[in-house]
C-alpha positions in Angstrom: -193.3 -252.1 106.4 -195.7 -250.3 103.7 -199.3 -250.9 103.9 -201.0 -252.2 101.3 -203.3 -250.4 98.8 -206.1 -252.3 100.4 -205.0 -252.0 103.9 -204.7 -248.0 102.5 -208.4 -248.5 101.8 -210.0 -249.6 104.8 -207.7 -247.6 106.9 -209.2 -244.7 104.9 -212.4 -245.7 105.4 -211.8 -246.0 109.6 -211.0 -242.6 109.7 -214.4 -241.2 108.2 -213.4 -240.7 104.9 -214.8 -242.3 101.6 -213.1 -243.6 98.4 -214.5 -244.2 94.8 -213.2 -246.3 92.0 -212.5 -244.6 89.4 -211.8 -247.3 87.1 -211.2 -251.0 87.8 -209.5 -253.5 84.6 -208.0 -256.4 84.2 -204.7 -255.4 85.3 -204.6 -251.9 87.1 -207.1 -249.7 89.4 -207.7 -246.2 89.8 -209.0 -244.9 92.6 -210.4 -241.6 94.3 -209.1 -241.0 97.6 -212.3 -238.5 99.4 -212.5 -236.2 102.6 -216.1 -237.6 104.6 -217.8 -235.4 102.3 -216.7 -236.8 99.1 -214.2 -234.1 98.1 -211.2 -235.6 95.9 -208.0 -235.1 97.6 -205.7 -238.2 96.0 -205.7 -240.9 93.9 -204.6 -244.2 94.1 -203.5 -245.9 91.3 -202.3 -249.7 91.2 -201.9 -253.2 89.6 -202.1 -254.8 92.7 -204.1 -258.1 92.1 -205.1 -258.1 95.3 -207.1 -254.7 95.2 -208.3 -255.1 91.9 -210.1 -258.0 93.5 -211.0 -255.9 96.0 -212.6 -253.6 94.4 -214.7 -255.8 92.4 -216.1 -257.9 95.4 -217.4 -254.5 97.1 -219.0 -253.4 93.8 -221.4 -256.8 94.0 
């Protein structure tokens, strides 16, 4: 079974490592994928509903 782009997230974040939104609409998400000290290495990019929510509730 494939994880989900928010289960990617916070299993992102357990290891050490930080992401940034890039941009968050109405109907897709980008997202920067970080080493610990904030160096790019991948980005996400989705239309998940789920992390679109997400994302907006951790940027309140």
């Amino acid at each position: 079974m494939r994880e989900t782009p928010v289960e990617l997230l916070e299993r992102w974040e357990a290891y050490g490592a930080v992401w940034r939104a890039v941009s968050v609409g109405d109907e897709h998400a980008v997202v920067d994928l970080c080493t610990c000290t904030g160096e790019p290495m991948d980005r996400l990019e989705s239309d998940d509903p789920e992390l679109i929510r997400f994302l907006r509730e951790r940027a309140e």
